[in-house]
C-alpha positions in Angstrom: 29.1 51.5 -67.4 32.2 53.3 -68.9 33.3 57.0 -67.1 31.6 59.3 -68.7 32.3 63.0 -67.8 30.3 66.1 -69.3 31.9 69.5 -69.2 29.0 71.9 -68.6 29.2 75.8 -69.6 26.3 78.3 -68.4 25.6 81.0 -67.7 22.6 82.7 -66.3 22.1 86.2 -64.2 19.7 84.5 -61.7 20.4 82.3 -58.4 18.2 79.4 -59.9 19.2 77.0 -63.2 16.5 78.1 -65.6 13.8 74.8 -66.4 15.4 74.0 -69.5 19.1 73.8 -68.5 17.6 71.8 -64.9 15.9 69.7 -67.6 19.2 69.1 -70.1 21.1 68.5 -67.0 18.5 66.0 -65.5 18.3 63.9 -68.8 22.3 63.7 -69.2 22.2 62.0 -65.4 19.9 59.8 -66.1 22.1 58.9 -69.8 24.9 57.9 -67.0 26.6 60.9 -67.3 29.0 62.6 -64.4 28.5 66.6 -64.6 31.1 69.4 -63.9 28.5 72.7 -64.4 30.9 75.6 -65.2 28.6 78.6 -63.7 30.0 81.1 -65.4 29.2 85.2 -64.0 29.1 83.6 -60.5 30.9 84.1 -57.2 29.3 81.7 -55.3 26.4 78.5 -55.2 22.9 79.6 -54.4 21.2 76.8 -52.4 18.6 76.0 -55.6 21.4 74.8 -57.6 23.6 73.3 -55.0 20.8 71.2 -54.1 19.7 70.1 -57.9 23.3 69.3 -58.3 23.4 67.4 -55.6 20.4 65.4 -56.3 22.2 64.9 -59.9 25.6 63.6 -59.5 26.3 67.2 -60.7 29.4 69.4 -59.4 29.2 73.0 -59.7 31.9 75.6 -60.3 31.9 79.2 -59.8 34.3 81.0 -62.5 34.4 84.8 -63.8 32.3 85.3 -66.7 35.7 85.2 -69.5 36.3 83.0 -72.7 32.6 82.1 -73.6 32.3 77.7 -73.7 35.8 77.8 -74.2 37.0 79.4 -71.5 34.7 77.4 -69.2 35.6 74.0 -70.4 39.5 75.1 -70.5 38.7 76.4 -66.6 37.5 72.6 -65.9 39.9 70.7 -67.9 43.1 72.7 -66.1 41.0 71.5 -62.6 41.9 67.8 -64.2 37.9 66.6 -63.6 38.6 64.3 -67.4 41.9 62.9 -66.5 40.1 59.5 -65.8 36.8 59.3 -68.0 36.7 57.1 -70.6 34.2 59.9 -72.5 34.0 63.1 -72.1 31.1 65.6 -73.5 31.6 69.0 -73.9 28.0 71.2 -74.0 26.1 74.4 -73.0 23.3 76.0 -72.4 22.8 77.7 -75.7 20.2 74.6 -76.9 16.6 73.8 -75.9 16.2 70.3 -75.5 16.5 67.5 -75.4 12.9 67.5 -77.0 13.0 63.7 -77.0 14.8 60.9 -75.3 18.7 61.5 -75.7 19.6 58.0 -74.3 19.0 56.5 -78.0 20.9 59.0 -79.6 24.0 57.9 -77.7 23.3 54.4 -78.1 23.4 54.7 -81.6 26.7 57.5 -82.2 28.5 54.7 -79.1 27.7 51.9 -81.3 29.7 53.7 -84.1 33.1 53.2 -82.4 33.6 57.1 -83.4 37.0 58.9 -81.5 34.7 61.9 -81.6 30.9 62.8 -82.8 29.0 65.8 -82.4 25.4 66.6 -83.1 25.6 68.3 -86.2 28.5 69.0 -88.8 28.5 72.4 -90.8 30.8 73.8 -93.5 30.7 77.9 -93.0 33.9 78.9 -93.2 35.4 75.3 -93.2 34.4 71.3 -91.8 33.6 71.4 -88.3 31.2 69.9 -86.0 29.0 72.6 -84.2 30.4 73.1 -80.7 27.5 73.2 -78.8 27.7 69.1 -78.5 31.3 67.5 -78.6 31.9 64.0 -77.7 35.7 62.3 -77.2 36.8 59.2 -76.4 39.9 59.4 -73.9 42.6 58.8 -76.3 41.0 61.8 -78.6 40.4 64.1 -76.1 44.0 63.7 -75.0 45.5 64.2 -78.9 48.5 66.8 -77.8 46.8 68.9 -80.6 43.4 69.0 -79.0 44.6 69.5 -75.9 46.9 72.2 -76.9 43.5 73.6 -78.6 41.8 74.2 -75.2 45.2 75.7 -73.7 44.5 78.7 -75.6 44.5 82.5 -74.3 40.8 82.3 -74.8 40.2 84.4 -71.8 41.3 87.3 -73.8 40.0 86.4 -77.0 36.6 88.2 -78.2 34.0 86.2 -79.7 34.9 86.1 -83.1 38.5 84.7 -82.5 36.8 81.8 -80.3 35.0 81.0 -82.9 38.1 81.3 -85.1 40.1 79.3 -82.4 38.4 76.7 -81.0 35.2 75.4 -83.0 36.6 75.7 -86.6 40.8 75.2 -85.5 39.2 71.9 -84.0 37.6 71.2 -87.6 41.3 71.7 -89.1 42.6 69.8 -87.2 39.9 66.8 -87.3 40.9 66.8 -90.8 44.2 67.3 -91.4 44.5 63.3 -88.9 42.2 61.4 -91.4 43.0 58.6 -88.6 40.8 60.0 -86.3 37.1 58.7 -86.9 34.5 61.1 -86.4 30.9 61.7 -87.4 28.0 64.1 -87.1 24.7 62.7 -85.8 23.3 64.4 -88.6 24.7 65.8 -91.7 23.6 68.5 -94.6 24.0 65.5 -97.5 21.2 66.8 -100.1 22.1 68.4 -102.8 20.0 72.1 -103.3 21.0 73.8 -106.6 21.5 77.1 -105.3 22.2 75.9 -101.6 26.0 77.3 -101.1 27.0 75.3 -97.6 29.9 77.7 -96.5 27.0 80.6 -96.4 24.2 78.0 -94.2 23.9 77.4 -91.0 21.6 73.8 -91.0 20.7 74.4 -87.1 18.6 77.7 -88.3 18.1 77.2 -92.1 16.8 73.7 -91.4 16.2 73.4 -87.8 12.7 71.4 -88.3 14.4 68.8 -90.5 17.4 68.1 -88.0 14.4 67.4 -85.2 12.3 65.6 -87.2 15.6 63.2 -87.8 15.2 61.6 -84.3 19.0 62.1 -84.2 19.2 65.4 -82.4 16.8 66.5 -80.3 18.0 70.5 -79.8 16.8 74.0 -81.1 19.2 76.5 -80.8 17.9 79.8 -78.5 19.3 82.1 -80.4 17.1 81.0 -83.4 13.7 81.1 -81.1 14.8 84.3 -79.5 16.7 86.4 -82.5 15.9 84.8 -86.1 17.9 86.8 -87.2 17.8 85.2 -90.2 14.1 85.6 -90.7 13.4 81.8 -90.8 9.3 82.3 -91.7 7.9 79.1 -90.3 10.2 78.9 -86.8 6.4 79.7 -85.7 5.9 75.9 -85.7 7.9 75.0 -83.4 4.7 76.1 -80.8 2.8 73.7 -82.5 5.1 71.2 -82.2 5.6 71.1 -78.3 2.5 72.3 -77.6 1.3 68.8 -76.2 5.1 67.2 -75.7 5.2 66.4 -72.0 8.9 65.1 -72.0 10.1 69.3 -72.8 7.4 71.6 -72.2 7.1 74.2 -74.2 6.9 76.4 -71.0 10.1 75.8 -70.5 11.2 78.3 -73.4 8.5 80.5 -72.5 10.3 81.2 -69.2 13.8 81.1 -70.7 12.2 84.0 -73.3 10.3 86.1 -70.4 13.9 86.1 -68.5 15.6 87.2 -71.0 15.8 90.7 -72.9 13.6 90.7 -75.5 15.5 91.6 -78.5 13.2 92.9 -82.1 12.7 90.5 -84.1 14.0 92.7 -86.9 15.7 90.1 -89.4 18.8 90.9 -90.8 17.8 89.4 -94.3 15.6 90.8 -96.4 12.3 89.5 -97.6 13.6 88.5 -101.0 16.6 87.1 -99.9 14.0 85.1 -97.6 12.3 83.8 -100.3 15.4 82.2 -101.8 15.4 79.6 -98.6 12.1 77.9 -100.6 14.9 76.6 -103.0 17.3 75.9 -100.6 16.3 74.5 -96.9 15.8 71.1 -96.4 12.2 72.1 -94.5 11.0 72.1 -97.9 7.3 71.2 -97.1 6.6 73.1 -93.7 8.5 76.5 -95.7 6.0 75.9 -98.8 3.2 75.6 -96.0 4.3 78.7 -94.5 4.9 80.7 -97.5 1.7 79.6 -98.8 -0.3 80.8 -95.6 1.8 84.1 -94.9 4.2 85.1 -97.3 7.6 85.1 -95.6 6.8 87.5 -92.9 7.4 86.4 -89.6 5.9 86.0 -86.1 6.8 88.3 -83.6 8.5 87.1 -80.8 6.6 86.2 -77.5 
């Protein structure tokens, strides 16, 4: 098998891994993957996740809690843990999942001969893949103007700027070196007349479809835990991994109960809400929803 290297970023306030992220972590070993878990907001290895680690061909590193993903994956790049893989994923715990087997998925985007694939590709702002899943093949990864993407100051960046900085710069510069083969496991390609992709992000607006795909098997936490978007049938999800023994749906549970509890007040406005009937891809379950409730939402757990 070729060396494959993940660049992990967390970061959690307790001495234990959360289920999910011992879960994510657990299914990427057993894809043949070699972690380096950036533990951001820690000074030193509690015992529970040296020994999971351990047990997991997983090494942990302490860092201060600066630069977001960024800033972790730069802290592990500069300790030269990629020099020598022949792939190297860059992810975080910011997704549930996965909700399904991943080892198909990478068959499949491997069997593409891509230079770099991510999960899911968006166009807010401009092309990018979403940087919660980034994979490279060596000579990619190495591109002097990748690397010199992940030298940045983002240490003393704020949030907006790493954005700015690293996921969409890394979009700019995918496409300004058409040579460079890349591909989204899954892609926004329908046409919706008054769908306006700069203003959507597909990993809310059509979260159910993107699952449903068998290509990506992730929900973003910010949409279970915020909405802030107001997406009116998120309540599914609840049904759906209500009886899914490979990720329990106690594992978001916990990760929610941990967690502050932040209103469910949604930033959008109910008939702004009603526009997303027209526009998301979960055309049926929305209709369903809509149909049943309106588009008010569920409060959070």
């Amino acid at each position: 098998m070729s060396n494959r290297i993940c660049l992990f970023a967390s970061y959690n306030l307790t001495d234990e891994l959360l289920p999910d992220t011992k879960h994510f972590l657990r299914q990427l070993y057993l894809c043949g993957w070699e972690t380096h878990l950036a533990l951001s907001g820690k000074e030193k290895i509690s015992k529970d996740i040296h020994d999971f680690c351990q047990k997991h061909l997983i090494t942990p590193h302490s860092r201060p809690n600066q630069g977001l993903d960024f800033g972790a994956w730069q802290d592990l790049i500069i300790k030269k843990v990629t020099d020598h893989a022949d792939y190297i994923l860059l992810t975080n715990d910011s997704i549930f999942g996965p909700i399904y087997p991943l080892q198909p998925v990478f068959k499949k985007m491997f069997t593409k001969n891509l230079d770099i694939w991510g999960m899911v590709d968006s166009f807010e702002v401009n092309w990018h893949f979403q940087s919660w899943f980034l994979c490279f093949n060596h000579t990619t990864f190495f591109n002097p103007a990748i690397q010199d993407l992940f030298m940045q100051p983002f240490k003393q960046m704020d949030r907006q700027a790493i954005i700015q900085q690293g996921e969409l710069k890394l979009g700019r510069i995918l496409q300004s070196n058409p040579e460079i083969k890349c591909k989204a496991a899954w892609s926004p390609t329908k046409t919706r007349l008054f769908r306006n992709k700069k203003n959507v992000n597909p990993m809310h607006l059509d979260w159910y479809t993107i699952l449903h795909s068998d290509n990506v098997p992730f929900i973003k936490k910010e949409l279970i835990r915020d909405n802030h978007f107001g997406i009116f049938w998120l309540d599914y999800y609840r049904t759906l991994l209500k009886h899914n023994q490979f990720f329990k749906l106690n594992y978001i549970d916990t990760y929610l109960n941990d967690h502050i509890n932040r209103p469910m007040i949604p930033h959008t406005v109910w008939w702004k809400r009603l526009k997303y009937l027209a526009i998301t891809y979960d055309t049926k379950l929305a209709w369903t929803y809509f149909i049943k409730q309106g588009v008010s939402c569920s409060p959070p757990l």
